[in-house]
DONU-106589 format. One line per field, with one value per residue: residue number from 1; residue in three letters; x negated, y negated, z of N, C-alpha, C, O in turn. Coordinates in steps of 0.02 Angstrom, whole numbers, plus 50000, padded with zeros to 5 digits. Atoms other than C-alpha are relative to their C-alpha. Layout:
<atoms>
seq = [NUM/...]
type = [Ala/...]
nx = [X/...]
ny = [Y/...]
nz = [Z/...]
cax = [X/...]
cay = [Y/...]
caz = [Z/...]
cx = [X/...]
cy = [Y/...]
cz = [Z/...]
ox = [X/...]
oy = [Y/...]
oz = [Z/...]
</atoms>
This chain:
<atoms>
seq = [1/2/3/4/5/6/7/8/9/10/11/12/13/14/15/16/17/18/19/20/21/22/23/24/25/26/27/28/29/30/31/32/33/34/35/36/37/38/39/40/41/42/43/44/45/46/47/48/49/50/51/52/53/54/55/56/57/58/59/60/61/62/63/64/65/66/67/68/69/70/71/72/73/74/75/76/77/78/79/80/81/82/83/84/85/86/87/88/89/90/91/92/93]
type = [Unk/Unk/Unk/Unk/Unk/Unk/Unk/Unk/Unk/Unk/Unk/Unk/Unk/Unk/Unk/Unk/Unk/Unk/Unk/Unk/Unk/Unk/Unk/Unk/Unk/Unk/Unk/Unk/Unk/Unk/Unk/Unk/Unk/Unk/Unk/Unk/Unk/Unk/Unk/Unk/Unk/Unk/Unk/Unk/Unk/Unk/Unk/Unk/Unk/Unk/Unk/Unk/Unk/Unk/Unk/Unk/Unk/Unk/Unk/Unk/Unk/Unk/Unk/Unk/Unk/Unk/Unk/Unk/Unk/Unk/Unk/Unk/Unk/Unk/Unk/Unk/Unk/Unk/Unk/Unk/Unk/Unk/Unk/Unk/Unk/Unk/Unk/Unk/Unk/Unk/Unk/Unk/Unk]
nx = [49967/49913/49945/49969/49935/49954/49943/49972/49932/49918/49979/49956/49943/49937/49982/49914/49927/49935/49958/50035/50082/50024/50006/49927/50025/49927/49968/49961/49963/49915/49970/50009/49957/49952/50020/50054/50034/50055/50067/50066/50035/50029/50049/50053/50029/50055/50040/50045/50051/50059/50067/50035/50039/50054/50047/50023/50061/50061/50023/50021/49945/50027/49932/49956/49923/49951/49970/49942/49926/49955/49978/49940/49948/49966/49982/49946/49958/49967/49953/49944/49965/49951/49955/49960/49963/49950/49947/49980/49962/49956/49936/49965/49952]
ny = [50062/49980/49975/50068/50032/49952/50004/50061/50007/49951/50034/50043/49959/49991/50071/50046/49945/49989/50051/50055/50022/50073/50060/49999/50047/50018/50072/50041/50012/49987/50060/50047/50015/49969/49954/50051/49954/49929/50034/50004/49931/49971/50058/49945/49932/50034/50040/49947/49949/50038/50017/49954/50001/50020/49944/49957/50028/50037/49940/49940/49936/49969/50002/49929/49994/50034/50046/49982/49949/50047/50048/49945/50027/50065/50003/49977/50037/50057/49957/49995/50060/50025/49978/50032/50082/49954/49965/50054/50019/49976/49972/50038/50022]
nz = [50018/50019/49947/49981/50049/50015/49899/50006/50075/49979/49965/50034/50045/49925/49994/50050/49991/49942/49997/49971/50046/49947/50004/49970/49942/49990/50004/49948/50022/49954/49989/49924/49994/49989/49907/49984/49963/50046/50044/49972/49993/50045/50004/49936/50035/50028/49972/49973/50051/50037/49952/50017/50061/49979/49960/50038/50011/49937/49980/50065/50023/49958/49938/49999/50024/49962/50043/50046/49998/49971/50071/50025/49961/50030/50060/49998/49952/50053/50041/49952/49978/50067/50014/49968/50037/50073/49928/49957/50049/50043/49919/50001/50050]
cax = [41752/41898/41959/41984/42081/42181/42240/42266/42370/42480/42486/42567/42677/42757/42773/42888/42989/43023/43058/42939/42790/42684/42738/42925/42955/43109/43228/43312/43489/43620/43722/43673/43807/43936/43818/43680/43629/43589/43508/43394/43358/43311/43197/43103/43088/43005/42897/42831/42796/42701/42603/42571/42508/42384/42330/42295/42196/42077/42068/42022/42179/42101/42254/42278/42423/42524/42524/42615/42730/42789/42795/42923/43019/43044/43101/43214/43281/43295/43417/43518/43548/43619/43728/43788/43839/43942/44031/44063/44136/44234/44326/44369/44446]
cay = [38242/38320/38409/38252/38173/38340/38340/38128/38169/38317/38205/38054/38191/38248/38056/38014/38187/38150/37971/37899/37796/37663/37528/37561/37425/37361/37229/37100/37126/37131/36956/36824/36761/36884/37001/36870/37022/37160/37031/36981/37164/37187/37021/37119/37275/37183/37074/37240/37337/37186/37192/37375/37346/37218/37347/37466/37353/37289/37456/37551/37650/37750/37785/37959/37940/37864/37691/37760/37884/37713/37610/37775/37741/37558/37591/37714/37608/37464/37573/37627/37438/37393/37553/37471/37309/37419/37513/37361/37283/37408/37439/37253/37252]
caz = [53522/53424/53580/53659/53504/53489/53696/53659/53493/53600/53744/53644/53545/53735/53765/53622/53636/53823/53770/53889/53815/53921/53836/53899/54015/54123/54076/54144/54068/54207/54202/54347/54331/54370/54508/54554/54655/54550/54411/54556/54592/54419/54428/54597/54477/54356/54452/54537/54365/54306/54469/54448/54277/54338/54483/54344/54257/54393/54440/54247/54255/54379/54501/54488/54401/54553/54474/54319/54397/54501/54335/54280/54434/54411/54256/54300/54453/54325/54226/54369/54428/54251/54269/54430/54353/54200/54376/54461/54305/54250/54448/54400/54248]
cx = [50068/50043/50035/50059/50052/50046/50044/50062/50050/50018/50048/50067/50044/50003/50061/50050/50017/50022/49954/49924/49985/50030/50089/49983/50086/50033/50034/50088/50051/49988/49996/50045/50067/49966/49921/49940/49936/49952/49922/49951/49945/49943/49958/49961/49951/49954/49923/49980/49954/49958/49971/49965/49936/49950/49971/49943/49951/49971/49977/50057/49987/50036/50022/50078/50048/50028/50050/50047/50063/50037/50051/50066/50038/50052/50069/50060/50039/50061/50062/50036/50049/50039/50051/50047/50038/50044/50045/50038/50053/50065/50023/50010/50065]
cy = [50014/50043/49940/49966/50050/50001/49906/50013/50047/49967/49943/50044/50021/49942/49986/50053/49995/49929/49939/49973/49962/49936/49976/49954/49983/49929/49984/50002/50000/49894/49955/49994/50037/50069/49956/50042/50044/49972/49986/50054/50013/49960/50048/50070/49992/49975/50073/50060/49968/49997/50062/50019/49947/50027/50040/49972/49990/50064/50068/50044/50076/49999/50074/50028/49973/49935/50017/50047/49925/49949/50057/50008/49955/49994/50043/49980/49929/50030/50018/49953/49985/50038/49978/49942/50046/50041/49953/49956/50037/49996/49898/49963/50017]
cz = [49969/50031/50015/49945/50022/50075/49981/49967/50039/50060/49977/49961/50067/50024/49966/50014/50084/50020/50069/49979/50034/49969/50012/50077/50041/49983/50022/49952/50032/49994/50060/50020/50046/50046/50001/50036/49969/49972/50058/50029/49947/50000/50042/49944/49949/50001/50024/49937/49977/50059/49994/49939/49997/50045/49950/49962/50035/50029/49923/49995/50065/50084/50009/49972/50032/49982/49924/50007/50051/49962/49989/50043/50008/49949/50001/50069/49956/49962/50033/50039/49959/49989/50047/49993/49962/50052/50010/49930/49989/50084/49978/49935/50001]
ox = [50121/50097/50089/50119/50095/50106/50105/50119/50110/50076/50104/50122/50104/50023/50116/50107/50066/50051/49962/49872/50032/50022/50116/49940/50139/50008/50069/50092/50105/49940/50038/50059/50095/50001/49875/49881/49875/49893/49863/49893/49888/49892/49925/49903/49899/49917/49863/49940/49903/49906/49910/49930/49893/49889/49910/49886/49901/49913/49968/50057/50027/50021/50074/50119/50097/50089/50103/50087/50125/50091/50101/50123/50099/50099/50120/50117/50096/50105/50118/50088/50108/50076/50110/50102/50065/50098/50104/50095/50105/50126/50078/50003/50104]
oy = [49989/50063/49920/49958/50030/49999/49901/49999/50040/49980/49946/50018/50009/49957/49967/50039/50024/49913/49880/50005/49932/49887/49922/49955/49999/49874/50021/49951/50009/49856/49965/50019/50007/50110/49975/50027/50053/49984/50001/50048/50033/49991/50091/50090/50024/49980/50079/50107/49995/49964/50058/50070/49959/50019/50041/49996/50010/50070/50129/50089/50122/49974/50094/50074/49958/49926/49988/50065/49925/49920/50031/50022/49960/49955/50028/50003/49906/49987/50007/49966/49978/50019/49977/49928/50079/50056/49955/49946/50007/49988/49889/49904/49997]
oz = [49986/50009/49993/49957/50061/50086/49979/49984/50027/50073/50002/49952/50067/50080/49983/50034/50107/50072/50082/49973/50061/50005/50001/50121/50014/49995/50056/49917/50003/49996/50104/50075/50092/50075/49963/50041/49968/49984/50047/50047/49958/49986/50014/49940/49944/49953/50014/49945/49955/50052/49985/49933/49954/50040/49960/49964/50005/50051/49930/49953/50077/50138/50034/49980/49998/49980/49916/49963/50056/49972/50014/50022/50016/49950/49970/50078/49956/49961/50012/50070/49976/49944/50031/50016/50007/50028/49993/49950/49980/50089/50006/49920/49957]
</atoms>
């Protein structure tokens, strides 16, 4: 029983030091307004981590890990939209 804690507790400790924790999620912060595009990208990216977080449920978590290496993708596609918007802004200022 205190293996298990001890792997949990060094598993959560290489979580925070590589900055990724489950409850990291993507947000919607690119401007509608001004790329109607991207924001609705980010909406799609969102829509599909909250569906892979309902698969996970319904399924116990029990994905082999593929559901949360796709949630880690989202997340890092979400990130790379909102650097597109901060591009695309800046080529028109």
């Amino acid at each position: 029983m205190n293996f298990k804690l001890s792997v949990g507790s060094a598993a959560l400790a290489l979580a925070i030091a590589g900055g990724t924790l489950a409850a990291q999620t993507p947000v919607n912060n690119v401007n509608g307004s001004v790329h109607p595009n991207l924001a609705a990208a980010q909406r799609l990216v969102t829509q599909a981590f909250q569906k892979l977080t309902v698969a996970q449920q319904a399924n116990h978590m029990d994905m082999k890990g593929h559901a949360a290496k796709a949630k880690q993708l989202l997340i890092q596609a979400n990130q790379e939209i909102k650097l597109a918007a901060e591009m695309a802004n800046q080529k028109h200022k």
